[in-house]
PDB file as gemmi writes it, atoms N, CA and C in Angstrom:
CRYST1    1.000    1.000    1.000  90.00  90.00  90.00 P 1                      
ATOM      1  N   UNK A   1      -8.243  34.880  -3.636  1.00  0.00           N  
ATOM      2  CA  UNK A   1      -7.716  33.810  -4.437  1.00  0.00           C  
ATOM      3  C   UNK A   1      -8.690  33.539  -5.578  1.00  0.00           C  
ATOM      4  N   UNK A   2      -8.151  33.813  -6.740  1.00  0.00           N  
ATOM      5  CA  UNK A   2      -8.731  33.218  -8.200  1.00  0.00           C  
ATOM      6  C   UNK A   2      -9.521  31.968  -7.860  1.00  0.00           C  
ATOM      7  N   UNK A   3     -10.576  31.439  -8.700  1.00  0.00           N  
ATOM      8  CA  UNK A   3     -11.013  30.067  -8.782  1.00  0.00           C  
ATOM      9  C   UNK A   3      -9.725  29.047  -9.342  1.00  0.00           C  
ATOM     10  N   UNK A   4      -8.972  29.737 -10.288  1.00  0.00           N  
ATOM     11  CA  UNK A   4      -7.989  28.763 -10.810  1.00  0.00           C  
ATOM     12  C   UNK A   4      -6.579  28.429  -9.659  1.00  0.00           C  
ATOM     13  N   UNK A   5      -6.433  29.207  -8.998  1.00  0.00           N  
ATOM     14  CA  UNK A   5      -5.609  29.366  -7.809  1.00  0.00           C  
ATOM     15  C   UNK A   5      -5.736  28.240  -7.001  1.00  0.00           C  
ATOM     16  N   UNK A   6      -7.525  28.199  -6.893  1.00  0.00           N  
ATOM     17  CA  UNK A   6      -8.018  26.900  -5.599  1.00  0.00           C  
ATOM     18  C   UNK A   6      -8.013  26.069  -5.990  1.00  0.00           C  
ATOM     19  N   UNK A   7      -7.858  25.604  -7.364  1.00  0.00           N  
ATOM     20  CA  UNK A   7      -7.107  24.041  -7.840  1.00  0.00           C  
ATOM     21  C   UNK A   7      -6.020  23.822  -7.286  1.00  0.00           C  
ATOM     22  N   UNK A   8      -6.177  22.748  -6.665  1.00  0.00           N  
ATOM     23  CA  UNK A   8      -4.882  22.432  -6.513  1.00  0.00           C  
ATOM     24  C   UNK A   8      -4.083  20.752  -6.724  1.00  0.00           C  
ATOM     25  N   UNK A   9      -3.136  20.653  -7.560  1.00  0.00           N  
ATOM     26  CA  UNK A   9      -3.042  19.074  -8.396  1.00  0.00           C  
ATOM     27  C   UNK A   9      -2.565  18.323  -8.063  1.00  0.00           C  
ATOM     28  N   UNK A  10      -2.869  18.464  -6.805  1.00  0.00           N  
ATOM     29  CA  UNK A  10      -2.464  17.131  -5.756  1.00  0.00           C  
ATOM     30  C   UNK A  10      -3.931  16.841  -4.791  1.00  0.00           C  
ATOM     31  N   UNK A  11      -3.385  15.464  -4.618  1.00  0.00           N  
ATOM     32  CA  UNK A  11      -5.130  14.619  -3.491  1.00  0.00           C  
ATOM     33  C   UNK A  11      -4.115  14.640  -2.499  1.00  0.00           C  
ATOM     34  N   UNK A  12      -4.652  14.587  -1.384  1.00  0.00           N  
ATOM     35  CA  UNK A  12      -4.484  14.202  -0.041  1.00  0.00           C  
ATOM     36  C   UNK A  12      -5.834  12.924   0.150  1.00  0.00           C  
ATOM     37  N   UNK A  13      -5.360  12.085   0.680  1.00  0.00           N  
ATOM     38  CA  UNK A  13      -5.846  10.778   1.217  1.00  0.00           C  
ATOM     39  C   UNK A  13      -5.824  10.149   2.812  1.00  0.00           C  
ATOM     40  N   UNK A  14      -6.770  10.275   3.087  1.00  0.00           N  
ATOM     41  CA  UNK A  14      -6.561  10.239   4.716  1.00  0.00           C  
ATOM     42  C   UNK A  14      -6.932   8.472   5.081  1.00  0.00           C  
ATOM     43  N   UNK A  15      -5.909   8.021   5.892  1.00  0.00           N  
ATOM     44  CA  UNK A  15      -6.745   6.414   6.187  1.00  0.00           C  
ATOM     45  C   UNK A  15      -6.417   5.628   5.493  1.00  0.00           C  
ATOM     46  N   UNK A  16      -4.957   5.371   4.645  1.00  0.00           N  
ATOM     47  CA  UNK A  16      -5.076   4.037   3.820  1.00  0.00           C  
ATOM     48  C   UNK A  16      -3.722   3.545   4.289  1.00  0.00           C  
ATOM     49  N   UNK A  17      -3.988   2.386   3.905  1.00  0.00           N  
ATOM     50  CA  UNK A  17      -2.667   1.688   4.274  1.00  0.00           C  
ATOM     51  C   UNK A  17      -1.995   1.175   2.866  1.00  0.00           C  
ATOM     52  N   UNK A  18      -0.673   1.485   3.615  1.00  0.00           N  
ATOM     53  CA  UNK A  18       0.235   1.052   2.374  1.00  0.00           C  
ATOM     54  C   UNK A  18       1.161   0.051   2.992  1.00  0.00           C  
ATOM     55  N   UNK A  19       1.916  -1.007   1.872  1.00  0.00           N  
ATOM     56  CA  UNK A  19       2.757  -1.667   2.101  1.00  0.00           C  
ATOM     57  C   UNK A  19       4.321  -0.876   1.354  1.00  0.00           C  
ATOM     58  N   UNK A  20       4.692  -0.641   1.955  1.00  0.00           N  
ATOM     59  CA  UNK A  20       6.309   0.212   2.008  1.00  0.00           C  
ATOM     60  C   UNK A  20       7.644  -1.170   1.502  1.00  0.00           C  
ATOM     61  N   UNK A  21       7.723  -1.734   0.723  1.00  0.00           N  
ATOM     62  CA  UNK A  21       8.837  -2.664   0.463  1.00  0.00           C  
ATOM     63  C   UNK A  21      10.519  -1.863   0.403  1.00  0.00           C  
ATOM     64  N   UNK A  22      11.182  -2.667   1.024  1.00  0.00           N  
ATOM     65  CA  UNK A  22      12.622  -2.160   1.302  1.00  0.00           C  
ATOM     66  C   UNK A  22      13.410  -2.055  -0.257  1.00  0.00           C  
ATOM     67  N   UNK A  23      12.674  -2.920  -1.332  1.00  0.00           N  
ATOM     68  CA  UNK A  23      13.646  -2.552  -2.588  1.00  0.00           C  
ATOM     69  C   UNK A  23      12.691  -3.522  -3.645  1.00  0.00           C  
ATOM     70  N   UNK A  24      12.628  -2.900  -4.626  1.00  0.00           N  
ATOM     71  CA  UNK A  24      11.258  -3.634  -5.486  1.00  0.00           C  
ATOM     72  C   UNK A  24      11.213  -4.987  -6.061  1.00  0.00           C  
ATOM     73  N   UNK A  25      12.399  -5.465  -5.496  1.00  0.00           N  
ATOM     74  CA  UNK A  25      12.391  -6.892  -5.602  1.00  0.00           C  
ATOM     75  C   UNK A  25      11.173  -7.987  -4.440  1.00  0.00           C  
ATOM     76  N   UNK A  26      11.262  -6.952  -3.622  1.00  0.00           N  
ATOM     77  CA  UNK A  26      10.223  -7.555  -2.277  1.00  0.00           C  
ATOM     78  C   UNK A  26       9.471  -7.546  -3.050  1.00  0.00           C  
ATOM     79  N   UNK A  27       8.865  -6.371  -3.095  1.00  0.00           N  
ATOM     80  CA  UNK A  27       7.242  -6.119  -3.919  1.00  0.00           C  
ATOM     81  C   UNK A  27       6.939  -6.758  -4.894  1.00  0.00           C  
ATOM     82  N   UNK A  28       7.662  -7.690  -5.529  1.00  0.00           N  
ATOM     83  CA  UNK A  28       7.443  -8.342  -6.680  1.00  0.00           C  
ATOM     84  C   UNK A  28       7.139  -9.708  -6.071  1.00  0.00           C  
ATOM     85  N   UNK A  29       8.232 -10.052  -5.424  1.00  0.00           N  
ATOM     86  CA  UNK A  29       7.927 -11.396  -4.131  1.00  0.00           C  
ATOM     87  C   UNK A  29       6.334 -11.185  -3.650  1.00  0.00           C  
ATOM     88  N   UNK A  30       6.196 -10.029  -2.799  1.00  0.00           N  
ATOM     89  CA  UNK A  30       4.993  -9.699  -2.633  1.00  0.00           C  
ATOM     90  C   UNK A  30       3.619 -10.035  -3.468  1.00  0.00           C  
ATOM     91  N   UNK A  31       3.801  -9.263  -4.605  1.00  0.00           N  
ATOM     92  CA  UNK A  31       2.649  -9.596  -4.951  1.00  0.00           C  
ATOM     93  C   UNK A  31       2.723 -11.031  -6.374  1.00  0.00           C  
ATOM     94  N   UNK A  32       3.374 -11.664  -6.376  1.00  0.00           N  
ATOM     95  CA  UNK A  32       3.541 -12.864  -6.689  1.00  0.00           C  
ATOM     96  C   UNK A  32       2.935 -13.701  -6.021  1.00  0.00           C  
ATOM     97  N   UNK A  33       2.393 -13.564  -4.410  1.00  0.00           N  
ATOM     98  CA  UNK A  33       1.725 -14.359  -3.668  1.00  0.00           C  
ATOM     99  C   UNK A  33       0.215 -14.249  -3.670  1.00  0.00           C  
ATOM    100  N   UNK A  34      -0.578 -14.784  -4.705  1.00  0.00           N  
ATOM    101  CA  UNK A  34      -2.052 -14.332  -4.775  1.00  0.00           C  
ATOM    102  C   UNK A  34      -2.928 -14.206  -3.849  1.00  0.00           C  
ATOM    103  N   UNK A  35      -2.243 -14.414  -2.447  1.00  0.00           N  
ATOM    104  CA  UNK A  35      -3.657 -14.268  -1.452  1.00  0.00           C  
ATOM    105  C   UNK A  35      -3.290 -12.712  -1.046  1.00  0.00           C  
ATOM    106  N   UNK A  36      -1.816 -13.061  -0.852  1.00  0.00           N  
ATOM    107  CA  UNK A  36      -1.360 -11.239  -0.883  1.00  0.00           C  
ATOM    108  C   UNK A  36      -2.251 -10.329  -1.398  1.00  0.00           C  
ATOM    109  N   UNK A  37      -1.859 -10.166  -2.896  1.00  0.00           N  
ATOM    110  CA  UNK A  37      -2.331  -9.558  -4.104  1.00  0.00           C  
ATOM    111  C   UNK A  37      -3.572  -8.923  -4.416  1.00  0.00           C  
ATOM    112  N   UNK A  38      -4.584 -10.034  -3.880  1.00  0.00           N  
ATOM    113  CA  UNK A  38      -5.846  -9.440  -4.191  1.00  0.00           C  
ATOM    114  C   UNK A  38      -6.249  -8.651  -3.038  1.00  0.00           C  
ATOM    115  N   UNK A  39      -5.440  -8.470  -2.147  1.00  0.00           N  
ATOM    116  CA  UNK A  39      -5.648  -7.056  -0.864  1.00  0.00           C  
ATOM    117  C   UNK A  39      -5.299  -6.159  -1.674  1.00  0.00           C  
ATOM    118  N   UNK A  40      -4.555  -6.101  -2.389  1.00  0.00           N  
ATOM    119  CA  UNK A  40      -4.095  -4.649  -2.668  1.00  0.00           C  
ATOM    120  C   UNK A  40      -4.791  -4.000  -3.977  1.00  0.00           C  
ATOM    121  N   UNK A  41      -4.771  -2.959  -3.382  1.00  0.00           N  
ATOM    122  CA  UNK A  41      -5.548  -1.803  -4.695  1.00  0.00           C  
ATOM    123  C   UNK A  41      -4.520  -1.630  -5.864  1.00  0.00           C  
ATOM    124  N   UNK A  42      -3.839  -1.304  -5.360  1.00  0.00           N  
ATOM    125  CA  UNK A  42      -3.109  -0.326  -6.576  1.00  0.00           C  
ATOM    126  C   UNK A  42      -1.044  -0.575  -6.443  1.00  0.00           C  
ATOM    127  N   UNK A  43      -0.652  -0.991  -7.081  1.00  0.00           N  
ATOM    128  CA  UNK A  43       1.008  -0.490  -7.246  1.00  0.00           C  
ATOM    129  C   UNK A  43       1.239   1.112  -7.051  1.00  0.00           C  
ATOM    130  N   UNK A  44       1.571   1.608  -5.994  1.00  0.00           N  
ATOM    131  CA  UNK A  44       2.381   3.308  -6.371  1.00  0.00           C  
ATOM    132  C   UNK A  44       3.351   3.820  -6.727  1.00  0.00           C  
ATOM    133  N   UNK A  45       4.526   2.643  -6.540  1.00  0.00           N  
ATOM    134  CA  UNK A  45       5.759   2.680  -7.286  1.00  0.00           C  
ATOM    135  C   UNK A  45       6.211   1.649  -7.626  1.00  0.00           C  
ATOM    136  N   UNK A  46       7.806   1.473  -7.795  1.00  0.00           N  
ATOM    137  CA  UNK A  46       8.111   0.536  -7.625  1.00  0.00           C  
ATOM    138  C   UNK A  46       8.337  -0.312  -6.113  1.00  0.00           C  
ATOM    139  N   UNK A  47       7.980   0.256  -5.063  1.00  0.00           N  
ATOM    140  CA  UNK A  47       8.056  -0.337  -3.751  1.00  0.00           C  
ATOM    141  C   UNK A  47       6.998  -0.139  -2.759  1.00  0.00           C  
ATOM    142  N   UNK A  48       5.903   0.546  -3.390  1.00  0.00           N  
ATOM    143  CA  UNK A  48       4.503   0.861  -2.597  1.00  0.00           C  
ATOM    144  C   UNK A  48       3.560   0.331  -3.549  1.00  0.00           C  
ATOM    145  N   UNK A  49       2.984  -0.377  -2.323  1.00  0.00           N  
ATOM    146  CA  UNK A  49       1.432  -0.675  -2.532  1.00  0.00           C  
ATOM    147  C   UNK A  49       0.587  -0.433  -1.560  1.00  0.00           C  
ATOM    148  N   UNK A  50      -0.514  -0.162  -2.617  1.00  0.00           N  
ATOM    149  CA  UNK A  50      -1.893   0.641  -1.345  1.00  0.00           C  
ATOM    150  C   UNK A  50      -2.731  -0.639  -1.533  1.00  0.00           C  
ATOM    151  N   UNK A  51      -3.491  -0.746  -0.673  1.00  0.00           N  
ATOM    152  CA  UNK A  51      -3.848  -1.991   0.120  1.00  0.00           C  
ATOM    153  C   UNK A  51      -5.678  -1.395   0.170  1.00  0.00           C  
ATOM    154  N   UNK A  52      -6.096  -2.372  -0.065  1.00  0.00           N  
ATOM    155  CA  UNK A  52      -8.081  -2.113  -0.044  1.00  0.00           C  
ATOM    156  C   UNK A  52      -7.995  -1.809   1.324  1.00  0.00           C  
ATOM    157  N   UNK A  53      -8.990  -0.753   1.000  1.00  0.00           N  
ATOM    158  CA  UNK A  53     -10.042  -0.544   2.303  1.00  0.00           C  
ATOM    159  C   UNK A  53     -10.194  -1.567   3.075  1.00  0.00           C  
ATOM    160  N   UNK A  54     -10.145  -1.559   4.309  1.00  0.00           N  
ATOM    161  CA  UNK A  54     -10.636  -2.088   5.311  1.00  0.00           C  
ATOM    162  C   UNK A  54      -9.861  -3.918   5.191  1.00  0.00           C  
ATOM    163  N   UNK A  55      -8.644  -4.130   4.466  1.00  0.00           N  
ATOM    164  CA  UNK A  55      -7.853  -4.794   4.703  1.00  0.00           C  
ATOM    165  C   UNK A  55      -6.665  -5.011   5.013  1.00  0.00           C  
ATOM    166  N   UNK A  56      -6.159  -4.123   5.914  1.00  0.00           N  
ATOM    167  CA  UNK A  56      -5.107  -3.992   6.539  1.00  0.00           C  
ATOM    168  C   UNK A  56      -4.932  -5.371   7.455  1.00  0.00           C  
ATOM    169  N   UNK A  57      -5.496  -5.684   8.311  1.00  0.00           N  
ATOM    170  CA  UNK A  57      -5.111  -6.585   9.424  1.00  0.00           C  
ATOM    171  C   UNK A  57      -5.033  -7.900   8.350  1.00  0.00           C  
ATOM    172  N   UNK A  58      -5.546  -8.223   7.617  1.00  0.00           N  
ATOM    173  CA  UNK A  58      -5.600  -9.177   6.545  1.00  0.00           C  
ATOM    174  C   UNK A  58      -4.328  -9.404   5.991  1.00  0.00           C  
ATOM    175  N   UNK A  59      -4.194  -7.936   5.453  1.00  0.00           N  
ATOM    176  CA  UNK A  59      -3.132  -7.961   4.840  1.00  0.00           C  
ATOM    177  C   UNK A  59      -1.466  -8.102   5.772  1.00  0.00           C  
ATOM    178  N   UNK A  60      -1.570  -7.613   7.120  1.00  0.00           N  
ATOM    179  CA  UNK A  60      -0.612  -7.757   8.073  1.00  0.00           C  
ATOM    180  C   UNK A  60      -0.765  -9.672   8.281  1.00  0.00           C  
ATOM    181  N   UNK A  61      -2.130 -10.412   8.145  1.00  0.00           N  
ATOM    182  CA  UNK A  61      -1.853 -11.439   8.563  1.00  0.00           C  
ATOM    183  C   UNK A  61      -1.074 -11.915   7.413  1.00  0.00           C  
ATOM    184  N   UNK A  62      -1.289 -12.004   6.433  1.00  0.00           N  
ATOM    185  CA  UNK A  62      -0.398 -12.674   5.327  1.00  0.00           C  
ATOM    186  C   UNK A  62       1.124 -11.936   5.135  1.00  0.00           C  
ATOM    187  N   UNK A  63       1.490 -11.021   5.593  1.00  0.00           N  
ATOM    188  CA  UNK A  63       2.759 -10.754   5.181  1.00  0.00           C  
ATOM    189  C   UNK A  63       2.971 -11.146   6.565  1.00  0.00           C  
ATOM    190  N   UNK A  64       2.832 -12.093   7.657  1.00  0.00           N  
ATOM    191  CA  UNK A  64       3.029 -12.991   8.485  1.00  0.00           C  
ATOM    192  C   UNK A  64       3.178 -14.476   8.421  1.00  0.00           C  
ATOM    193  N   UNK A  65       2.338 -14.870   7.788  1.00  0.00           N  
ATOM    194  CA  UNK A  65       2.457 -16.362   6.746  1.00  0.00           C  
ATOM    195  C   UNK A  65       3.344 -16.093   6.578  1.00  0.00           C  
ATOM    196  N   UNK A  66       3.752 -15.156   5.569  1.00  0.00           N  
ATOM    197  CA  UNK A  66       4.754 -15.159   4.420  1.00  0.00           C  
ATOM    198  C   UNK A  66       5.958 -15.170   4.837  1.00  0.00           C  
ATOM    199  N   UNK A  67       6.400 -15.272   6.145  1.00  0.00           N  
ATOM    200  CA  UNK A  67       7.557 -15.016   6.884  1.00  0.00           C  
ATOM    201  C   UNK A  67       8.113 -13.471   7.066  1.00  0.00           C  
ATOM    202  N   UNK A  68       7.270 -12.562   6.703  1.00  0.00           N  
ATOM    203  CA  UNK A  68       7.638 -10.961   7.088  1.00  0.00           C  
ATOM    204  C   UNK A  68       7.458 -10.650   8.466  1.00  0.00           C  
ATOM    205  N   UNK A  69       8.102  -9.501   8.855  1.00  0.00           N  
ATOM    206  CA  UNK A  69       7.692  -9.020   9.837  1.00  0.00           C  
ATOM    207  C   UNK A  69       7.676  -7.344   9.677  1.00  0.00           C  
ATOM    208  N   UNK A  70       6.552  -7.508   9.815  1.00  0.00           N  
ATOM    209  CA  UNK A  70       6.027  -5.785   9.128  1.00  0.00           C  
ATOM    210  C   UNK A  70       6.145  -4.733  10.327  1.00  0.00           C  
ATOM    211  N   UNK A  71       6.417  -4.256  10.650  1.00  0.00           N  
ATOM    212  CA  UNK A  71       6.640  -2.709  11.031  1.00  0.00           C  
ATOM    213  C   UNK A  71       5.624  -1.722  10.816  1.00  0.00           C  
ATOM    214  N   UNK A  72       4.482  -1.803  11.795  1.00  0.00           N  
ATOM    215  CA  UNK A  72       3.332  -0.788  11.531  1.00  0.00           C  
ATOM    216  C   UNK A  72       3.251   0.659  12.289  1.00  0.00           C  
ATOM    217  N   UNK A  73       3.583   1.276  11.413  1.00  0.00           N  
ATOM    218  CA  UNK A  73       3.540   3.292  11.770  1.00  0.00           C  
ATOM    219  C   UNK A  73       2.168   3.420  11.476  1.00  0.00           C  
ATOM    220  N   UNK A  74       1.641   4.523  12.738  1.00  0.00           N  
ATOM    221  CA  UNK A  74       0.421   4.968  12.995  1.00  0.00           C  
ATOM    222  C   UNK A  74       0.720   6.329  12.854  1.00  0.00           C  
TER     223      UNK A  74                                                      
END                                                                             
């Protein structure tokens, strides 16, 4: 295999948590709630958000406040 071959233009990411919203109106609800908000890293679409390091349970407690009930896949 070429050196240019072993590029390859995609990441793999092991270990993060995302919040999965059912239609991007949630996600907007979502992060409209500032205690929410500042858990999360990054928007990935319009219905994913990736969530900081090492704040997952944080972030499960507030989308509990919030009246959600989240659905966690391992």
């Amino acid at each position: 295999m070429t050196r240019a071959h072993a590029r390859v233009p995609v990441k793999l990411h092991r270990n993060v948590t995302l919040i999965r919203a059912s239609e991007p109106i949630v996600a907007e609800e979502l992060m409209a709630r500032r205690s929410l908000a500042r858990l999360v890293l990054a928007r990935l679409s319009d219905t994913v958000l990736l969530v900081k390091p090492d704040e997952a349970d944080a972030a499960v407690a507030e989308l509990k406040k919030m009246g959600q009930t989240p659905r966690i896949a391992r």
